[in-house]
LUMMARLO-534218 format. One record per residue (C-alpha): x, y, z. Coordinates in steps of 0.05 Angstrom, whole numbers, plus 5000, padded with zeros to 4 digits. Layout:
XYZ;...
END
This chain:
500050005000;502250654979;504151225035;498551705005;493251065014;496150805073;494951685097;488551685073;485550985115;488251285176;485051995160;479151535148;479551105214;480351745259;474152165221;470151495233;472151515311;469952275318;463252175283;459351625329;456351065274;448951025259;447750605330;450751065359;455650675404;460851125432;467451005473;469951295530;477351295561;477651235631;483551395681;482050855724;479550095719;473149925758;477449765822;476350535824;470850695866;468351325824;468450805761;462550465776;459351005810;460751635743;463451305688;460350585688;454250935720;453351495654;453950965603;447750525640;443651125648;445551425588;443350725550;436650775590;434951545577;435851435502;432250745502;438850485468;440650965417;446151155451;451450655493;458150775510;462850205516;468850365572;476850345559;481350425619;488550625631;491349915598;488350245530;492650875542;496751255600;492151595639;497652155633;496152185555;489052145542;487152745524;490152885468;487752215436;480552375451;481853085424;483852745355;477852315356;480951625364;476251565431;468851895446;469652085508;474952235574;473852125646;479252365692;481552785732;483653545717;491353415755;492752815699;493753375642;496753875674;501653805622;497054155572;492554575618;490754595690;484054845677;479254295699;483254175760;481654865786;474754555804;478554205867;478654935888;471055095880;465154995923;461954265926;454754485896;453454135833;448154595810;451255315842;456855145795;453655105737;448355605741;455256135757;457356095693;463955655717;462355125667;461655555605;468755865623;471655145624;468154865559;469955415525;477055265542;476754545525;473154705452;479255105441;483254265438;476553965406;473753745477;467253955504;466253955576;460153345593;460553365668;464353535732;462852995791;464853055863;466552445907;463452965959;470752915993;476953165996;484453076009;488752886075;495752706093;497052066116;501852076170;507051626206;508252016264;502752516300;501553266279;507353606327;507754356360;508554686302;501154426285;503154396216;508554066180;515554236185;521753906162;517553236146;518652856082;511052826051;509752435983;505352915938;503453055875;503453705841;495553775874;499053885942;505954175923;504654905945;499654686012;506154176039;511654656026;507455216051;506354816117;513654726123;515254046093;518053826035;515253425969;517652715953;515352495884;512251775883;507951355839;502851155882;504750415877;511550515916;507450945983;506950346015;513450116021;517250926024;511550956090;514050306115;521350446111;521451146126;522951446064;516751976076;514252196139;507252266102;503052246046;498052606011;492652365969;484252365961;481752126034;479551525987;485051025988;487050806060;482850146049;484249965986;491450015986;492649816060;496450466076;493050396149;499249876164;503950266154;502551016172;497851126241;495251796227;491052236174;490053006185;483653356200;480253846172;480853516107;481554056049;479554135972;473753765937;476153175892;472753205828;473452775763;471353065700;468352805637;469153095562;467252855507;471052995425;467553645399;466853325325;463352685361;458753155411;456653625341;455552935298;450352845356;442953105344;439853685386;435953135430;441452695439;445953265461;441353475519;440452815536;448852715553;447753315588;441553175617;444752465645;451452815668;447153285710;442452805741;449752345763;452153025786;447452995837;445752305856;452252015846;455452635902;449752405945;452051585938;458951815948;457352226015;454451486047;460851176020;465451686056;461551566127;463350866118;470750906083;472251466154;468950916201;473050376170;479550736168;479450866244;477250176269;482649996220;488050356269;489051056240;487851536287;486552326273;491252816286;488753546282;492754086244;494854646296;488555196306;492055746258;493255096202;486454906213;483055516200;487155696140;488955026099;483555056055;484955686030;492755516025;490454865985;485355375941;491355875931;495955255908;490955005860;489255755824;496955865821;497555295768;490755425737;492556175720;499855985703;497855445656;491255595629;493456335622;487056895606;481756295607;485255995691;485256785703;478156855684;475156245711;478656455773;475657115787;468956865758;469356385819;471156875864;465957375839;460656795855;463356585932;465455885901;472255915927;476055975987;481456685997;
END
């Protein structure tokens, strides 16, 4: 086959991706497998209801991180090869840190989309041929696992703390300093005291047994974790009018019953964790009262440096509206 033909197929292969068939069957990349918790609950849980809404004319069929990096999926769904994208804002913050600014805004699924937020952020996303489908909160936020107690300082100082870029300004701000870890290697830097601590979503303890090897997990827990869904822009304007409000219609209702599932789940996960052994340990009273904020300020620092005019906007837009802590 001939370099123009073999050029042409694969134009033809990724036009076919961003244009869903007659039936009408899309695909979606996910950022986690079901072990996941928010899988079944958002991603799984769209493609059932979505199915049901439409009476079958529309199904989605799930691909998880073994399909591609959960690092690198946006760009793929941007050129069509996949429908849809559900992860989290922090996984491309390569390319923009726009959706992760929502860890920094108010956990009210409809205050946030009557402000206006939403439109800011699709508008963005058009810009790379996404369109912005949902925003769902696990109705939770972050903590730090620790090894040793919350000391005098009430905060953390001079203590080695695994984190991500999400919590690189809050831990150096409180005085320790960032380790970078995949999350498959906490367990063992906790056990052997290569990191006094680590940070992550307070979902997590359980499922990856940190509770053997760190005793602690700060309180006031701070930020809302929120996964987001998009969908290709040449696949969501192949769709007709009716099917378009009905993606949106179904990401809206799972908005709102899916925070509510997740807010039962987190009563449980916080009960389990502490007959499991970990104990909380309170940040000191001026911590306390400001780590929110300090998380917030961390999170809009990287939104407005990386999403330039559109962070700075969406910023003041949720500062106009109360839906973010100063």
């Amino acid at each position: 086959m001939t370099f123009i033909k073999q050029s042409f197929c694969a134009a033809a292969i990724m036009a076919a991706g961003a244009i869903p068939a007659h039936a009408e069957s899309l695909t979606m990349l996910s950022s986690w497998d079901e072990s996941y918790n928010a899988v079944p609950v958002f991603a799984q849980g769209f493609a059932e209801k979505l199915e049901e809404n439409s009476g079958g004319d529309l199904t989605v069929e799930l691909r998880g991180p073994e399909t591609v990096s959960p690092f690198e999926q946006l760009q793929p769904v941007s050129a069509g090869l996949f429908d849809m994208l559900f992860t989290h804002g922090a996984y491309h913050l390569g390319e923009t840190a726009m959706a992760f600014g929502m860890d920094a805004v108010t956990d009210d699924p409809e205050a946030r989309r009557e402000s206006g937020i939403f439109d800011v952020i699709d508008g963005h996303y058009n810009k790379r041929n996404l369109k912005l489908i949902g925003v769902f909160s696990a109705a939770s936020g972050y903590h730090i696992m620790l090894r040793d107690s919350i000391g005098e300082d009430g905060a953390l100082e001079g203590r080695k703390i695994r984190a991500s870029g999400t919590y690189h300004d809050l831990v150096t701000e409180l005085g320790g300093s960032v380790v970078t870890l995949p999350a498959s290697e906490i367990y063992s830097a906790l056990e052997r005291g290569v990191v006094d601590g680590a940070a992550w979503p307070v979902f997590g303890a359980m499922d990856y047994k940190w509770y053997e090897v760190a005793d602690y997990m700060t309180r006031p827990t701070f930020g809302v974790t929120n996964l987001s869904m998009f969908m290709n822009l040449d696949t969501w304007n192949g769709l007709s009018e009716d099917q378009q409000k009905m993606v949106v219609d179904t990401a809206k209702e799972l908005e709102v019953e899916g925070r509510l599932h997740f807010e039962d789940l987190w009563e449980k996960e916080d009960k389990a964790m502490q007959e499991a052994g970990l104990e909380i340990t309170q940040f000191g009273d001026e911590t306390a009262e400001n780590v929110n904020a300090i998380f917030a300020a961390g999170i809009w620092k990287q939104v407005e440096a990386k999403a330039g005019d559109d962070g700075k906007a969406f910023h003041d837009l949720a500062v106009e509206k109360g839906l973010t802590a100063e």
